[in-house]
C-alpha positions as CSV (number, residue, x, y, z in Angstrom):
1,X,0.0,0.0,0.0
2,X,2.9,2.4,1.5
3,X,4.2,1.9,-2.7
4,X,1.2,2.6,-4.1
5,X,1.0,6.0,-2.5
6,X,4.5,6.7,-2.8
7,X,3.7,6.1,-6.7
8,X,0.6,8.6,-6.4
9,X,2.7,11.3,-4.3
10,X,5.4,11.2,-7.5
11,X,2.8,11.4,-10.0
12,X,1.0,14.0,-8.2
13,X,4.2,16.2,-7.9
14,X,5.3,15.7,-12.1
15,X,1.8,17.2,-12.8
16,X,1.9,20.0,-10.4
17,X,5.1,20.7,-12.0
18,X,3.7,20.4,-15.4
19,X,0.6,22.5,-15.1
20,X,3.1,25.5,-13.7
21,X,4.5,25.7,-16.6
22,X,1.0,26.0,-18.5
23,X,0.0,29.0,-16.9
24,X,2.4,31.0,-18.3
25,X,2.6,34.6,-17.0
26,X,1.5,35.6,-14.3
27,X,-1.3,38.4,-13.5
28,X,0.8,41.0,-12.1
29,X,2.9,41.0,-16.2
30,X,-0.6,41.2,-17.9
31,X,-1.3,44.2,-15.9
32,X,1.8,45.9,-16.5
33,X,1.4,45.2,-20.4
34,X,-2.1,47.1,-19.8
35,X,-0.3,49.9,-18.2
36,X,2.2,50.5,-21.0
37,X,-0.5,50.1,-23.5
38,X,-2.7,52.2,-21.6
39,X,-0.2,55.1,-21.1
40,X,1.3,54.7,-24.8
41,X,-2.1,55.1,-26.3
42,X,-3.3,58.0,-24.7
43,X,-0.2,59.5,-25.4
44,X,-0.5,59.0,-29.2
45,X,-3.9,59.6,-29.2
46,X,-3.1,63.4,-27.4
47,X,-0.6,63.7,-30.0
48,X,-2.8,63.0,-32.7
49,X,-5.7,65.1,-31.9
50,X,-3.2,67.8,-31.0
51,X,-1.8,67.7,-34.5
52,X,-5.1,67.3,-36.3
53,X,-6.2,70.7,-34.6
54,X,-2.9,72.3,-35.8
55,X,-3.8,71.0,-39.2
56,X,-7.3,71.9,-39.2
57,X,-6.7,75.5,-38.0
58,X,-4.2,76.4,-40.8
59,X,-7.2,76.6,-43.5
60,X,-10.6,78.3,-43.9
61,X,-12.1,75.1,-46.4
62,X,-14.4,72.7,-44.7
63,X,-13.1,69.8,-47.2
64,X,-9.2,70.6,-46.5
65,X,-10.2,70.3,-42.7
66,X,-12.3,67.0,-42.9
67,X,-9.6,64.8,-43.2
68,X,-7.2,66.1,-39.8
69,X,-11.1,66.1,-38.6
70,X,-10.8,62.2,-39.3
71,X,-7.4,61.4,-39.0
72,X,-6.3,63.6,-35.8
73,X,-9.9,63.8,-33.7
74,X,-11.4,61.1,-34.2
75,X,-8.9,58.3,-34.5
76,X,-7.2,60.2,-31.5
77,X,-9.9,60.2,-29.5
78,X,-10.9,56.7,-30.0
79,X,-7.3,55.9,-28.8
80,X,-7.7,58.4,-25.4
81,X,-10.7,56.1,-24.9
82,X,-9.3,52.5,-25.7
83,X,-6.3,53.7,-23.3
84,X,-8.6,55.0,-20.9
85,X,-10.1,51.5,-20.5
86,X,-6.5,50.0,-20.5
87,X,-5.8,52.0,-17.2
88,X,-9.2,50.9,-16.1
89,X,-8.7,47.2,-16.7
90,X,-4.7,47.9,-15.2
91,X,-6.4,49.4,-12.2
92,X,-9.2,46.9,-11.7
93,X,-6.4,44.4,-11.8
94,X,-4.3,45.7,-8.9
95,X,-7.1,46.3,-6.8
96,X,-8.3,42.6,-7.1
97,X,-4.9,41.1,-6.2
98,X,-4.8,43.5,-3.5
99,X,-8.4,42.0,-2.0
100,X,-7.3,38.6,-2.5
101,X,-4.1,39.4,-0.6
102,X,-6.0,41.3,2.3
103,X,-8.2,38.1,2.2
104,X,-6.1,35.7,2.7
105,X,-4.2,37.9,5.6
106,X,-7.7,38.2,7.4
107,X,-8.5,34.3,6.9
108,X,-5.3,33.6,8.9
109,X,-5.9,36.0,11.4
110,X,-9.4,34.7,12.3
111,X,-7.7,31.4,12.1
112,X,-5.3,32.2,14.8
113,X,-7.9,33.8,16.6
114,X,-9.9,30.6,16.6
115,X,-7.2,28.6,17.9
116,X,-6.1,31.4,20.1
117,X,-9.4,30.9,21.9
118,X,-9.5,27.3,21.8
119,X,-6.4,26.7,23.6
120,X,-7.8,29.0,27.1
């Protein structure tokens, strides 16, 4: 029997092993990828709406100012949003990981507690 469980242990620990390496990265990279996105995008998109003013103001024609309309305000704009949801997302991240951290911290504490009081 003792072999038999042995055997089970050994397996148990090769397929732990295994399925670490499936996950991959971990939580805390993907939100720092948001962050860079976020930041870089909202940049460019500034820069872009910026430049399509400057572009826009230099001529009296409506049709010469349509396409920095286009190209600067609204593409630039739809950036400012997409990295405003980036931050969001990069935000929302941290703030879960830190409730699952304070969770885990007040599970052990009302753990010690319990056997704290037990014990007298």
């Amino acid at each position: 029997m003792t072999e038999l469980s042995a055997d089970i242990v050994g397996r148990y620990a090769n397929l732990t092993q295994r399925a670490a390496k499936l996950r991959g990265r971990t939580a805390t990279d993907r939100s720092k990828a948001l962050f860079v996105v976020g930041g870089a995008s909202v940049s460019l998109g500034l820069a872009m709406v910026l430049l399509g003013y400057l572009g826009a103001s230099h001529t009296i024609y409506v049709f010469e100012q349509i396409p920095y309309l286009i190209s600067g305000g609204i593409l630039g704009g739809c950036l400012v949003i997409a990295g405003g949801f980036c931050y969001f997302a990069f935000w929302l991240t941290r703030l879960h990981a830190e409730m699952a951290g304070t969770r885990a911290s007040n599970e052990r504490i009302e753990q010690l507690l319990t056997t704290l009081l037990e014990k007298s």
